[in-house]
LONULO-787539 format. One record per residue (C-alpha): residue in one letter; residue number from 1; y negated, z negated, x. Coordinates in nm, 3 decimals. Each point is the difference from the previous one (the first is absolute). Last residue first. Example, Ala and Ser with C-alpha at 12.3 -4.5 7.8 and 13.67 -1.06 7.14 Angstrom:
2
- s	2	0.106	-0.714	1.367
- a	1	0.344	-0.066	-0.137
//
This chain:
55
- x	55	0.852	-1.965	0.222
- x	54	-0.233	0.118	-0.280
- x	53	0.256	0.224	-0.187
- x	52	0.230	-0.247	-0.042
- x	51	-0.289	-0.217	-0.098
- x	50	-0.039	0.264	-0.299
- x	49	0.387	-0.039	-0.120
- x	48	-0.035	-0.362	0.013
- x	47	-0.264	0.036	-0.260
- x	46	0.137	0.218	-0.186
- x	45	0.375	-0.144	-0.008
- x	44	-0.205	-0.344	-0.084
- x	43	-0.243	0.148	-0.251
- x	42	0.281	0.168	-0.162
- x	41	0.220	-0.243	0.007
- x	40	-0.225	-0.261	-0.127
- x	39	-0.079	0.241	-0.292
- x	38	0.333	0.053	-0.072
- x	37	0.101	-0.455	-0.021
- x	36	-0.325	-0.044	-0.229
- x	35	0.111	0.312	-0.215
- x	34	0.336	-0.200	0.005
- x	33	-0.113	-0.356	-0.094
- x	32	-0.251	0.107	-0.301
- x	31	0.295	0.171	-0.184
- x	30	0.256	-0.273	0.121
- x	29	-0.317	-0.279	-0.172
- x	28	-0.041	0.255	-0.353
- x	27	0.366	0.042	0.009
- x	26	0.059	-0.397	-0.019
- x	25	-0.307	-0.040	-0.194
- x	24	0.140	0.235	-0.262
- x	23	0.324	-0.181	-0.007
- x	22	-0.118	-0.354	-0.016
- x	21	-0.189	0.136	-0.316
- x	20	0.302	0.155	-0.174
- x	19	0.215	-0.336	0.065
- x	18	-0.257	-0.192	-0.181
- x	17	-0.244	-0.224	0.227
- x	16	0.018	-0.384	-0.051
- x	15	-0.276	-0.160	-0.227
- x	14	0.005	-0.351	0.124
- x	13	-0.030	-0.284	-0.238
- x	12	0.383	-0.115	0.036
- x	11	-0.007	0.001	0.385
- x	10	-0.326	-0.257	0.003
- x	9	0.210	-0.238	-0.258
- x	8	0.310	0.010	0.230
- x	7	-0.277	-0.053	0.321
- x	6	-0.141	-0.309	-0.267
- x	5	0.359	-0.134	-0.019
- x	4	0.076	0.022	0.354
- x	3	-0.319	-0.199	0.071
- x	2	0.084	-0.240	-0.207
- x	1	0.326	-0.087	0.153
//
């Protein structure tokens, strides 16, 4: 029981996020996430293209 009391005390000193900072990480992470995902297209398409060539 103690321990559920001091986790409700933990939750009560945290400084959640507002809604407008969630929302710029959340764009600033899908932003990050798709010129990851084009790049590893490219290199793979590339790549793949140039063994193509090889064989």
């Amino acid at each position: 029981m103690q321990s559920l009391r001091n986790s409700r005390a933990e939750l009560a000193r945290v400084t959640w996020p507002t809604r407008e900072e969630v929302l710029q990480s959340t764009q600033a992470t899908l932003v990050f996430v798709i010129i990851t995902a084009l790049f590893l297209l490219f290199a793979d398409t590339t790549l793949g293209n140039l063994i193509g060539l090889l064989t």
